[in-house]
N, CA, C and O of each residue as an XYZ file, in Angstrom:
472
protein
N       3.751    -33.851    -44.616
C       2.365    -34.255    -44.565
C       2.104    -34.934    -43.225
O       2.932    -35.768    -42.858
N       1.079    -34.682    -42.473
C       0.622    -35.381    -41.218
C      -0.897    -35.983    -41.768
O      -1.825    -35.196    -41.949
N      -1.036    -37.298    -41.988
C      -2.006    -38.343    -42.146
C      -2.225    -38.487    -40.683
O      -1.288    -38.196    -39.940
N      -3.273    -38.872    -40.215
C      -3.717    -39.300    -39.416
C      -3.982    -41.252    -39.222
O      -4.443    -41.877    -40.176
N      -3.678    -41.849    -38.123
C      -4.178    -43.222    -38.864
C      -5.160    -43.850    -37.464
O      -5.583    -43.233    -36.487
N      -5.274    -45.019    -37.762
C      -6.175    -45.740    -37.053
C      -5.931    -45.674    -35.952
O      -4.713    -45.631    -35.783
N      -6.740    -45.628    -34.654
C      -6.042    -45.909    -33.498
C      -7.165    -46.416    -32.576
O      -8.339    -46.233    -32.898
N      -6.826    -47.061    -31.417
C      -7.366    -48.098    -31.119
C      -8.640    -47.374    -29.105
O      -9.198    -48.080    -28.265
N      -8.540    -45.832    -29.197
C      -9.692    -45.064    -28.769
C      -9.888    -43.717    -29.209
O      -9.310    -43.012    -30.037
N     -10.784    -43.561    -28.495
C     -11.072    -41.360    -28.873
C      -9.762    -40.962    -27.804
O      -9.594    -39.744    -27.743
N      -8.943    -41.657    -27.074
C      -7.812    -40.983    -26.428
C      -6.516    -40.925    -26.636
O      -5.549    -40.313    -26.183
N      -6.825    -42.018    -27.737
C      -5.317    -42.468    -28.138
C      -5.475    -41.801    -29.832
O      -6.447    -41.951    -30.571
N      -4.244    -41.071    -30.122
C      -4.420    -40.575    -31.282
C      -3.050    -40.786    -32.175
O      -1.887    -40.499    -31.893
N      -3.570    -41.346    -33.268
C      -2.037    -41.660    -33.885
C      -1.658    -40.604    -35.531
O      -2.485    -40.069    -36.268
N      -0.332    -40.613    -35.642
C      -0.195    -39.554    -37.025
C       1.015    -40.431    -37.993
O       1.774    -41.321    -37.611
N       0.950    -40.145    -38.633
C       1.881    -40.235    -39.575
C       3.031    -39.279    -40.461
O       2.902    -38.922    -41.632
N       4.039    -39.017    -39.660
C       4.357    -37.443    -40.266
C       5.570    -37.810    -41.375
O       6.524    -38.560    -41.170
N       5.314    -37.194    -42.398
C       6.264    -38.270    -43.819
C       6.640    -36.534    -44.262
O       6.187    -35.548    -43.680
N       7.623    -36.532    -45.488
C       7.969    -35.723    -46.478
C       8.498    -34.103    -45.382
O       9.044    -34.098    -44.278
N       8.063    -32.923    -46.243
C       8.245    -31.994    -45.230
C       7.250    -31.400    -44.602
O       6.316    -31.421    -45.403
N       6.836    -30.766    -43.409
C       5.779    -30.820    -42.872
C       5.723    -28.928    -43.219
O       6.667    -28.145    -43.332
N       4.614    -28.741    -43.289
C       4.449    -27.260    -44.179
C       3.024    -26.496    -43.092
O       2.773    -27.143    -42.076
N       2.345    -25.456    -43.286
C       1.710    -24.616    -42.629
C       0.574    -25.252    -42.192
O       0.090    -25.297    -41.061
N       0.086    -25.900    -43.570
C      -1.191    -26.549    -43.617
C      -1.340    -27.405    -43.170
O      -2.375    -27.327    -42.507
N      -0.815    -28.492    -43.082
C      -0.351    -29.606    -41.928
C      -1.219    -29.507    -40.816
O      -2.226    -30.118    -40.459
N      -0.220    -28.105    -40.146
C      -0.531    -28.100    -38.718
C      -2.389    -27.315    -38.492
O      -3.055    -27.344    -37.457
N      -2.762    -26.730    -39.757
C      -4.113    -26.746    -39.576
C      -5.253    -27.363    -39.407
O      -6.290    -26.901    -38.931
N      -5.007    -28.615    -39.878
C      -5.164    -29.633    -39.865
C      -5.632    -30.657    -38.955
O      -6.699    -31.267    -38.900
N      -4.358    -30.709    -38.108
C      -3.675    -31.660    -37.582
C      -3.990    -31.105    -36.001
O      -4.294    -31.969    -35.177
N      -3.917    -29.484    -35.495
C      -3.947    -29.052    -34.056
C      -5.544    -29.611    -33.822
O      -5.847    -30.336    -32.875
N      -6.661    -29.070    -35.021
C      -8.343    -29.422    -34.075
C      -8.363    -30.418    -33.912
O      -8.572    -30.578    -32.709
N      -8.258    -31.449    -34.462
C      -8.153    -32.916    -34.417
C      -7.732    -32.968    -32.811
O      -8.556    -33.151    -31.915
N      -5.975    -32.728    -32.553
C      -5.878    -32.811    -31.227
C      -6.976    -31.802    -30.038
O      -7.421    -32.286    -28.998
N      -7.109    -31.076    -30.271
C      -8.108    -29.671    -29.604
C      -9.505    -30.321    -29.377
O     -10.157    -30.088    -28.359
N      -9.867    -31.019    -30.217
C     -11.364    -31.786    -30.166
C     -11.163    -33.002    -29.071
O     -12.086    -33.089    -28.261
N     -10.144    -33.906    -28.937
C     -10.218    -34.525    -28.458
C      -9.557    -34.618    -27.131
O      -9.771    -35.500    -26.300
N      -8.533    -33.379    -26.985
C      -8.378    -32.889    -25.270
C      -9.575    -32.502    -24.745
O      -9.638    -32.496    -23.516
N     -10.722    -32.116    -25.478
C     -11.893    -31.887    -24.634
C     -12.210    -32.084    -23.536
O     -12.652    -31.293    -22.703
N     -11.907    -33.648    -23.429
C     -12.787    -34.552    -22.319
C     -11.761    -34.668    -21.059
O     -11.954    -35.005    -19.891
N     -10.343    -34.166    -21.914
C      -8.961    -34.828    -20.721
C      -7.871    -35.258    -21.749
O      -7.825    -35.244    -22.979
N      -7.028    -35.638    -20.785
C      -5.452    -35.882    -21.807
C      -5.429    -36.949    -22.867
O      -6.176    -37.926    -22.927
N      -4.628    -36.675    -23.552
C      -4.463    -37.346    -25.004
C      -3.713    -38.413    -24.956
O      -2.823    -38.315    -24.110
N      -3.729    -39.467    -25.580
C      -2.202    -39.921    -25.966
C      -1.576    -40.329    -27.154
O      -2.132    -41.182    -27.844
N      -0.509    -39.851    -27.493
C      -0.153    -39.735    -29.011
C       0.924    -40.694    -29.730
O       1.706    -41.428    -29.125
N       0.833    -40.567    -31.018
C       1.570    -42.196    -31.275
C       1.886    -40.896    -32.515
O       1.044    -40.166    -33.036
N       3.460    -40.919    -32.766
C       3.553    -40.366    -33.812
C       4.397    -40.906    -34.692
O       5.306    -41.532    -34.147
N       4.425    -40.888    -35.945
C       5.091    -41.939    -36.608
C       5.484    -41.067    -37.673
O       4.711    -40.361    -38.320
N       7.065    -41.174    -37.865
C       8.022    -40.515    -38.807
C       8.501    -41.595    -39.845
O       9.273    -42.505    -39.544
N       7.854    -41.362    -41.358
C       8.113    -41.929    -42.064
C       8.877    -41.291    -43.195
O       8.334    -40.450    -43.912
N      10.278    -41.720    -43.391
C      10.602    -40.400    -44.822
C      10.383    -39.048    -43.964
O      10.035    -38.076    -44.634
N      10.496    -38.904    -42.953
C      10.302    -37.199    -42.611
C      11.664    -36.490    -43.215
O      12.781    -37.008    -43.254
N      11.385    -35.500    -43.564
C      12.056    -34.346    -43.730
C      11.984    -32.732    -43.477
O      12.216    -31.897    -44.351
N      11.586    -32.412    -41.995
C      11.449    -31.470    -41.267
C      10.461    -30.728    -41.547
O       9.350    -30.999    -42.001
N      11.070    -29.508    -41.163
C       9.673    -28.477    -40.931
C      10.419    -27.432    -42.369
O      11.561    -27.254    -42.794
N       8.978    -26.915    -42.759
C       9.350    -25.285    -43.663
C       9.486    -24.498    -42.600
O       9.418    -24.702    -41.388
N       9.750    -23.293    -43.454
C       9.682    -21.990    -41.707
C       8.743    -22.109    -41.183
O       8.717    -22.471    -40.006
N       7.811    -21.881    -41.781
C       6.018    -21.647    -41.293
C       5.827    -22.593    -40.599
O       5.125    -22.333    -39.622
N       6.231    -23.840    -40.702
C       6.177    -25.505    -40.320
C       6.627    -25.246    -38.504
O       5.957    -25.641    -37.550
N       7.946    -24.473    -38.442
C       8.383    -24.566    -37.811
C       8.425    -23.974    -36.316
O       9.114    -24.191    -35.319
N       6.946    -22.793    -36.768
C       6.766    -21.929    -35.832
C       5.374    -22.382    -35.961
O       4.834    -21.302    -35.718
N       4.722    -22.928    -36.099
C       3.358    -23.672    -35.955
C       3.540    -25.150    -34.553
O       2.698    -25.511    -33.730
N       5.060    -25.716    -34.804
C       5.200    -26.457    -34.261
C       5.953    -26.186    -32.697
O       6.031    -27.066    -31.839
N       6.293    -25.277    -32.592
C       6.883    -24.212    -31.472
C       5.885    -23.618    -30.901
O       6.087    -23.404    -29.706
N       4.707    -23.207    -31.371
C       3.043    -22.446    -30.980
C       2.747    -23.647    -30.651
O       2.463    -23.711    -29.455
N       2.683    -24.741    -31.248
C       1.574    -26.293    -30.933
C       2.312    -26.668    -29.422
O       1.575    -26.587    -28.439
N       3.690    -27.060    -29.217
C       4.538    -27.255    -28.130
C       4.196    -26.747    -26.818
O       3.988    -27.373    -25.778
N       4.168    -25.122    -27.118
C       3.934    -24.522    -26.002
C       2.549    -24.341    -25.925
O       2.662    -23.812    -24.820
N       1.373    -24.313    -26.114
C       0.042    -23.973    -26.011
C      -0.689    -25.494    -25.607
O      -1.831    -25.547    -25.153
N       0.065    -26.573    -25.823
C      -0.438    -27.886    -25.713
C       0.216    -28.844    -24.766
O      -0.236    -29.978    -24.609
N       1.251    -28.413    -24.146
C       2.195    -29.195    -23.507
C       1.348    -30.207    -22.047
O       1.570    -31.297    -21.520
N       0.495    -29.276    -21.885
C      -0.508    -30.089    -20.691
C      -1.272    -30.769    -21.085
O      -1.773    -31.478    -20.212
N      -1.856    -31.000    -22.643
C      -3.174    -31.528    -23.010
C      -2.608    -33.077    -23.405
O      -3.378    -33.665    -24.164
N      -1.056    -34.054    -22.916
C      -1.007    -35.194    -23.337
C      -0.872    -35.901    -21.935
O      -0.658    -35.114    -21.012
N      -0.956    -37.250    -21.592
C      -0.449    -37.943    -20.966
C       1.215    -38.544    -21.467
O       2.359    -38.495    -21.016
N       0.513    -39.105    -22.660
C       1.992    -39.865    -23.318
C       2.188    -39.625    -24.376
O       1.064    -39.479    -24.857
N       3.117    -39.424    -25.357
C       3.819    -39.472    -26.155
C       4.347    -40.358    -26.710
O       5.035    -40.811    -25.795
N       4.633    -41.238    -27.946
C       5.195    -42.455    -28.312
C       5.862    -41.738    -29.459
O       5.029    -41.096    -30.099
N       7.064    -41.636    -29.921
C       7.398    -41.077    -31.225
C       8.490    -42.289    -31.673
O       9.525    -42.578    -31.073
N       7.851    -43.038    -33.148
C       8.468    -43.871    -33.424
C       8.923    -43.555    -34.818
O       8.300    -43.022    -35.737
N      10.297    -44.059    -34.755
C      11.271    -43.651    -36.158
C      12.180    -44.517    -36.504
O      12.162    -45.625    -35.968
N      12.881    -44.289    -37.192
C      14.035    -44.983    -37.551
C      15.162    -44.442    -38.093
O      15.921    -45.004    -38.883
N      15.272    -43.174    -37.586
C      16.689    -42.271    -37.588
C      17.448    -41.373    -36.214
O      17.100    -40.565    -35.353
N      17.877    -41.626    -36.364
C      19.123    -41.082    -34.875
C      18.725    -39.488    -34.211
O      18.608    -38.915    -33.128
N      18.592    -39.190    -36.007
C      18.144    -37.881    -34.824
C      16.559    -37.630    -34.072
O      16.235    -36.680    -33.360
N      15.592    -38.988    -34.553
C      14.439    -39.079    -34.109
C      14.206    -38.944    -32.861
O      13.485    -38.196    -32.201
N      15.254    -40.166    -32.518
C      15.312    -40.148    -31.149
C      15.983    -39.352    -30.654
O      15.855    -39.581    -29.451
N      16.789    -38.352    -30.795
C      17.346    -37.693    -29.906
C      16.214    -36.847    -29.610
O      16.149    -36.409    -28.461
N      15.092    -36.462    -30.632
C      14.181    -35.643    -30.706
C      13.024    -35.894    -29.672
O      12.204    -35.035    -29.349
N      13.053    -36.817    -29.329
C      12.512    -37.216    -27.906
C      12.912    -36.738    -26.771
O      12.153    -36.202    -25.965
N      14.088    -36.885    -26.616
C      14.873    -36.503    -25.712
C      15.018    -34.617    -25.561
O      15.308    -34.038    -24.514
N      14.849    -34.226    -26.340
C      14.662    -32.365    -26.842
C      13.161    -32.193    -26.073
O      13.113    -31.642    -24.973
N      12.003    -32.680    -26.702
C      10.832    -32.480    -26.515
C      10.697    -32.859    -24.642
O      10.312    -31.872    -24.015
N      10.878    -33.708    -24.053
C      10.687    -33.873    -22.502
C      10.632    -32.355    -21.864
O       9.553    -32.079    -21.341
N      11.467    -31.511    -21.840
C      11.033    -30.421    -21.251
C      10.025    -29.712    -21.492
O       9.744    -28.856    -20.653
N       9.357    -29.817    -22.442
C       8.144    -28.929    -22.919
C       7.268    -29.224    -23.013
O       6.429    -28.586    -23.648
N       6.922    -30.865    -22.148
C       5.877    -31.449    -22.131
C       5.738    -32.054    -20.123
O       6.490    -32.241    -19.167
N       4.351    -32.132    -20.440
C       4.221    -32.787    -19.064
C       4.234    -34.700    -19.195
O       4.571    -35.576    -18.399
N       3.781    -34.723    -20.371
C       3.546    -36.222    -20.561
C       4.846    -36.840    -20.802
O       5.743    -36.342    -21.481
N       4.889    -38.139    -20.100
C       5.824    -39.371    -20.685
C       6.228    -39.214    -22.224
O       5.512    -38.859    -23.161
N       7.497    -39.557    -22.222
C       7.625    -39.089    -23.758
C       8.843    -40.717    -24.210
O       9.882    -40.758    -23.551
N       8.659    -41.667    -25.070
C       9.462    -42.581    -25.173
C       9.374    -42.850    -26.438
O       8.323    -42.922    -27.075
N      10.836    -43.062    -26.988
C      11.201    -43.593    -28.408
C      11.013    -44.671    -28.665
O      11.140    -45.499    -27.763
N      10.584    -45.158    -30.174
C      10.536    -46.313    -30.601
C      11.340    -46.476    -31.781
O      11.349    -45.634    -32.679
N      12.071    -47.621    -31.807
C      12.425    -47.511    -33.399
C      11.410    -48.459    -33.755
O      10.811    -49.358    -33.166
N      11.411    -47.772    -35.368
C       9.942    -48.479    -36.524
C      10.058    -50.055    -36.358
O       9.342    -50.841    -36.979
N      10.682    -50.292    -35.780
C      10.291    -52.084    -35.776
C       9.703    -52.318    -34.899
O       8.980    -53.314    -34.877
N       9.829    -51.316    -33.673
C       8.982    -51.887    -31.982
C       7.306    -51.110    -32.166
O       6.452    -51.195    -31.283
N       7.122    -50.454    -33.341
C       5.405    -49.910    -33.261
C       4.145    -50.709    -32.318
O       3.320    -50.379    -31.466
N       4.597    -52.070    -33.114
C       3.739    -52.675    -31.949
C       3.805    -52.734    -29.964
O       2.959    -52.913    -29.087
N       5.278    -52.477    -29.983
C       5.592    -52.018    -28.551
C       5.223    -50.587    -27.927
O       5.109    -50.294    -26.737
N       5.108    -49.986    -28.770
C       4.353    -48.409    -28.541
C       3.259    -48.370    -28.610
O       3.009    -47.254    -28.155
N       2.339    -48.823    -28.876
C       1.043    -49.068    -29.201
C       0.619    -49.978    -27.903
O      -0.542    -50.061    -27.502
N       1.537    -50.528    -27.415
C       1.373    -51.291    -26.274
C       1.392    -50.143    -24.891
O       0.578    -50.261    -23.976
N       2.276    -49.223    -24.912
C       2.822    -48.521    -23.786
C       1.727    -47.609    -23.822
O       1.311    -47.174    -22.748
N       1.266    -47.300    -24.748
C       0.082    -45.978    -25.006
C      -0.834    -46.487    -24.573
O      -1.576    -45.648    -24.063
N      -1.334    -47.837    -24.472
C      -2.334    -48.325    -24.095
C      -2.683    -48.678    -22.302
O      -3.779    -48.765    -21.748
N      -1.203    -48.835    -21.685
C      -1.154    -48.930    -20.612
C      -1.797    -48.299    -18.870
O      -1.330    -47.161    -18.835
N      -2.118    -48.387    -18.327
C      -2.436    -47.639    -17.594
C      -1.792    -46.962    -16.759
O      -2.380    -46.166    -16.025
C-alpha cells in the first residue's frame, strides 16, 4: 500500500509504503507525482513501514516509474528501518538524477529537514 501523508509544500511530497506494494498502488501513486512535476522537480520523502516488496506487476510498474521519472526529483529521502532499505538507496543512485540519502525511522525528523534544505 502507498498512503500518501502530510507534507510541508506542493514540492515536497511524502508516502508511506507498508505491506506489499501491488499494481494499483502505483496507479495511484505515479499522477500524484506527474501533477506535481508540472511546475519543476519534486522532492520525495518515502517512508517504509512493515514493507514487504513488490508483486510482479508491482515490480515492473516500479522499473517503468524509475526510468520514465528519474529527472522529475531533486531529492530523495528514503527512511526505514531495515538493512536492506538502505542498501536500497544505494541501488537506486544510478537511476536517478536527484540526491538520494537514507534515514533510519528514528532520524524522520532529520529527513524532513534535508528535503527542506536548499
Amino acid at each position: 500500500m502507498i498512503e500518501q501523508l502530510p507534507a510541508p509544500s506542493d514540492k515536497v511530497l511524502a508516502f508511506k509504503l507498508s505491506g506489499k506494494l501491488h499494481d494499483e498502488d502505483y496507479k495511484n501513486f505515479v499522477p500524484v507525482i506527474d501533477s506535481a512535476a508540472q511546475t519543476g522537480k519534486v522532492r520525495l520523502l518515502a517512508q517504509f513501514h512493515d514493507f514487504q516488496g513488490w508483486s510482479p506487476m508491482a515490480m515492473w510498474d516500479d522499473i517503468k516509474f524509475a526510468t520514465t521519472h528519474c529527472t522529475k526529483f531533486d531529492r530523495i529521502a528514503l527512511v526505514g528501518d531495515k538493512a536492506w532499505e538502505k542498501w536500497m538507496a544505494k541501488v537506486c543512485a544510478p537511476f536517478t538524477m536527484a540526491k538520494i540519502q537514507y534515514f533510519d525511522a528514528s532520524e524522520i525528523d532529520k529527513a524532513w529537514v534535508w528535503l527542506q534544505e536548499a
